[in-house]
FILUMLO-135648 format. One record per atom (N, C-alpha, C): x, y negated, z negated. Coordinates in Angstrom, 3 decimals, m for minus. Example, Ala and Ser with C-alpha at 12.3 -4.5 7.8 and 13.67 -1.06 7.14 Angstrom:
2
<pt u="13.190" v="5.690" w="m7.800"/>
<pt u="12.300" v="4.500" w="m7.800"/>
<pt u="13.200" v="3.300" w="m7.800"/>
<pt u="12.850" v="2.250" w="m7.080"/>
<pt u="13.670" v="1.060" w="m7.140"/>
<pt u="12.900" v="m0.030" w="m7.870"/>
***
This chain:
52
<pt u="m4.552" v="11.632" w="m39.729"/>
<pt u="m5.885" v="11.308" w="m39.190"/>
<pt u="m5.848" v="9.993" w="m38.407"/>
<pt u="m5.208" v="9.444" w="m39.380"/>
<pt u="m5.260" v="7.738" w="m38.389"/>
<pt u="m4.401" v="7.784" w="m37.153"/>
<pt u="m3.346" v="8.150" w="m36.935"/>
<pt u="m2.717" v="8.452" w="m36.081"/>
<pt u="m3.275" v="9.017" w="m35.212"/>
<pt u="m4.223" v="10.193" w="m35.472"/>
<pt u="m4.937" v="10.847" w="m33.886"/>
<pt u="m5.990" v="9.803" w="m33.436"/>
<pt u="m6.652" v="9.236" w="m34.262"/>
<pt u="m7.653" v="8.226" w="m33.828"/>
<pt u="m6.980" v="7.307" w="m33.016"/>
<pt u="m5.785" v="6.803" w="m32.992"/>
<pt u="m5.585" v="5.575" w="m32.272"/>
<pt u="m5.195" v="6.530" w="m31.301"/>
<pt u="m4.789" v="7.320" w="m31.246"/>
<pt u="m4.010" v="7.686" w="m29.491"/>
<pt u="m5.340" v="8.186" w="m28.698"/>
<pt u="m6.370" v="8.855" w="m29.379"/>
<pt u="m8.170" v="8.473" w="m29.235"/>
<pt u="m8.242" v="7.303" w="m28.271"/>
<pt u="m8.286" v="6.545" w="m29.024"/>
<pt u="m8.810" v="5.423" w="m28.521"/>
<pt u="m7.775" v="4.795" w="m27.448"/>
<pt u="m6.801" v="5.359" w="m27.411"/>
<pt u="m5.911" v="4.371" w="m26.425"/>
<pt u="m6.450" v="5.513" w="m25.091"/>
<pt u="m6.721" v="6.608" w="m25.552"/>
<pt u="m7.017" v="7.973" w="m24.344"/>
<pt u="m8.261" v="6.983" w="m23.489"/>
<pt u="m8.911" v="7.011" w="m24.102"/>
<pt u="m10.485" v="5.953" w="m23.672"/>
<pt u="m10.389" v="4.732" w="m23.022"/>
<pt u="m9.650" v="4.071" w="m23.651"/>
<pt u="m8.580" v="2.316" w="m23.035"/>
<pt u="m8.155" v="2.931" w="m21.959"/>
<pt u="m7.415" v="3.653" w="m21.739"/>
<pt u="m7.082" v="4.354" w="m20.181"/>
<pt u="m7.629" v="4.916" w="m19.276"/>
<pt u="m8.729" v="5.581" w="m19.814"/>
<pt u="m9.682" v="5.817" w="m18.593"/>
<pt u="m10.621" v="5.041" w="m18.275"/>
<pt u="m11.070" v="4.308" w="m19.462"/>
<pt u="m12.044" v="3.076" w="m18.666"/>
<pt u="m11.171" v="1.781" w="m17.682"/>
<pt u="m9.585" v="2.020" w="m18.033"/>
<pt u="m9.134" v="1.161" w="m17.060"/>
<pt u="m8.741" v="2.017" w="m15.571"/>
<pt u="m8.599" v="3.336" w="m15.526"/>
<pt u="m8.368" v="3.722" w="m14.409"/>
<pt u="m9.175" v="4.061" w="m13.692"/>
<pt u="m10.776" v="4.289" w="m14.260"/>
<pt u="m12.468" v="4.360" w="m13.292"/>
<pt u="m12.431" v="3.348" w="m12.420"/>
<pt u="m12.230" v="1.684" w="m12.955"/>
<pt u="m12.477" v="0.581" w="m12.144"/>
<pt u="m10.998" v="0.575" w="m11.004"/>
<pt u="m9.923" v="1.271" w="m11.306"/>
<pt u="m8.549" v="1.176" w="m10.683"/>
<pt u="m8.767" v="2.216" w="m9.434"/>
<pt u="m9.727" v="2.969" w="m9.977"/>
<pt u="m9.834" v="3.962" w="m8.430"/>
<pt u="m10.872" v="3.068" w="m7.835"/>
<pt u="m11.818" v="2.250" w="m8.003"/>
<pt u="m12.811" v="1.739" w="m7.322"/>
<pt u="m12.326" v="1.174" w="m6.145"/>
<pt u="m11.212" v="0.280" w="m6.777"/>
<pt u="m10.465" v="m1.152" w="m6.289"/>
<pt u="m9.834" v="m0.504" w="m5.349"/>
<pt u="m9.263" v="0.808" w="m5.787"/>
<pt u="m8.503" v="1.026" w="m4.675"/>
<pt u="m9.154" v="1.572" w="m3.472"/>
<pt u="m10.231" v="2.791" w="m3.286"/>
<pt u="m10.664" v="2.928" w="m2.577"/>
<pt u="m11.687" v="1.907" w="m2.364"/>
<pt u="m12.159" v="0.899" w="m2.373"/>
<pt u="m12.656" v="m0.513" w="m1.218"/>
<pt u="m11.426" v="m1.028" w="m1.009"/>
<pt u="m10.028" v="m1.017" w="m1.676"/>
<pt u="m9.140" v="m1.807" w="m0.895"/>
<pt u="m8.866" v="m0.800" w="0.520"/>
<pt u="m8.900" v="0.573" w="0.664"/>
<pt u="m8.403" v="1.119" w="1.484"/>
<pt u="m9.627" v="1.531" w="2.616"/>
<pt u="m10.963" v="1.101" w="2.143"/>
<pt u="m12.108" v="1.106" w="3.544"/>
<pt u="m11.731" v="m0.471" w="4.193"/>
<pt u="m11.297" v="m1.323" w="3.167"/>
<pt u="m10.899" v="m2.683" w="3.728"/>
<pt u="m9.674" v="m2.910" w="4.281"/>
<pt u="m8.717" v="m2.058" w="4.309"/>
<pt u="m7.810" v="m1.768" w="5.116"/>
<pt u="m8.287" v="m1.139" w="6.682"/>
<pt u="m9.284" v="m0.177" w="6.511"/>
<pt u="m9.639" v="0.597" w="7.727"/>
<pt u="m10.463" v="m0.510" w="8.520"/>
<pt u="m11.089" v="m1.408" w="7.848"/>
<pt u="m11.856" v="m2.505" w="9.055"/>
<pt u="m11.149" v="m3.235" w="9.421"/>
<pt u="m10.102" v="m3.716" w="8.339"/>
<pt u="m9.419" v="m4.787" w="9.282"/>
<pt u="m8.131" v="m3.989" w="10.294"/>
<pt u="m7.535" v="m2.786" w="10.108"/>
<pt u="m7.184" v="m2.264" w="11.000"/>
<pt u="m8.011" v="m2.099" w="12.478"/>
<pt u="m9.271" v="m1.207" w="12.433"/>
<pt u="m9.920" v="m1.756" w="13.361"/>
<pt u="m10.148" v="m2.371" w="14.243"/>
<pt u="m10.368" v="m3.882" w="13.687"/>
<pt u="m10.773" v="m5.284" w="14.205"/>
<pt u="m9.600" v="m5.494" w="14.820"/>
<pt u="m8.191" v="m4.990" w="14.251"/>
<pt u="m7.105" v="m5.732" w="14.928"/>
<pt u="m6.771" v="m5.168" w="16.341"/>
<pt u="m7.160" v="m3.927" w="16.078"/>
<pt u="m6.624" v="m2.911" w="17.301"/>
<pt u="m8.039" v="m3.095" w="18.241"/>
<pt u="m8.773" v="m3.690" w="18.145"/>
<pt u="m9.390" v="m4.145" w="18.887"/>
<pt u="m9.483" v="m5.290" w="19.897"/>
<pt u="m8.826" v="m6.355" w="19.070"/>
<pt u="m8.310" v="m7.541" w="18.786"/>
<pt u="m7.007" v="m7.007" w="20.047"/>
<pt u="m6.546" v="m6.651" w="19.990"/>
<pt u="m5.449" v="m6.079" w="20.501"/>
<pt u="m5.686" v="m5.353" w="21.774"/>
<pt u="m6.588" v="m4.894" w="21.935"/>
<pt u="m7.072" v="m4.052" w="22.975"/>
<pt u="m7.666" v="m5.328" w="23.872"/>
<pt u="m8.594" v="m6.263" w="23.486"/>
<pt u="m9.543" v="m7.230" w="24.303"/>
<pt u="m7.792" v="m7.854" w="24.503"/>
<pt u="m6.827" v="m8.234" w="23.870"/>
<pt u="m5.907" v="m9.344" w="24.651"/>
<pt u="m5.214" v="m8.474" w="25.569"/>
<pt u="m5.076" v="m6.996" w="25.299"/>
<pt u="m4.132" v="m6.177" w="26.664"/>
<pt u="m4.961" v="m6.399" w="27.816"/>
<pt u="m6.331" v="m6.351" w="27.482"/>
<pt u="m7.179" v="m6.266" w="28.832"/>
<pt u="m6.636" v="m7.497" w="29.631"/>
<pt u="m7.003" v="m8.906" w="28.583"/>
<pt u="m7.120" v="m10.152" w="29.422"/>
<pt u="m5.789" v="m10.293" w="29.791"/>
<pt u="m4.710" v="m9.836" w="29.445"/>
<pt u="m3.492" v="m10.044" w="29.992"/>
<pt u="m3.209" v="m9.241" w="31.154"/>
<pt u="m3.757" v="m8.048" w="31.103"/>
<pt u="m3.782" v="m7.347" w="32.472"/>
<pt u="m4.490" v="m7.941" w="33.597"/>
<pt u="m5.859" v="m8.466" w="33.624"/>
<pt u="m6.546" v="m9.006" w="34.139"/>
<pt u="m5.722" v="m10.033" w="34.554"/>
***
């Protein structure tokens, strides 16, 4: 009995740590897509002025 309870509870310890682990990751990866973005933008305004 005691034995199933703790692997219980470690089941629970693991998913309440991997809910917040998907969060993090998907805002780390919309925060990847803006600053990709910004750069290739960033990038685009200096091809211009260098062409210019």
């Amino acid at each position: 009995m005691r034995k199933n309870d703790r692997r219980r509870g470690l089941r629970i310890v693991l998913w309440l740590l991997t809910l917040p682990m998907f969060f993090i990751a998907s805002m780390a990866g919309s925060l990847l897509e803006v600053m990709g973005r910004m750069i290739n933008e960033a990038v685009d305004v200096l091809d211009s002025a260098i062409n210019e």
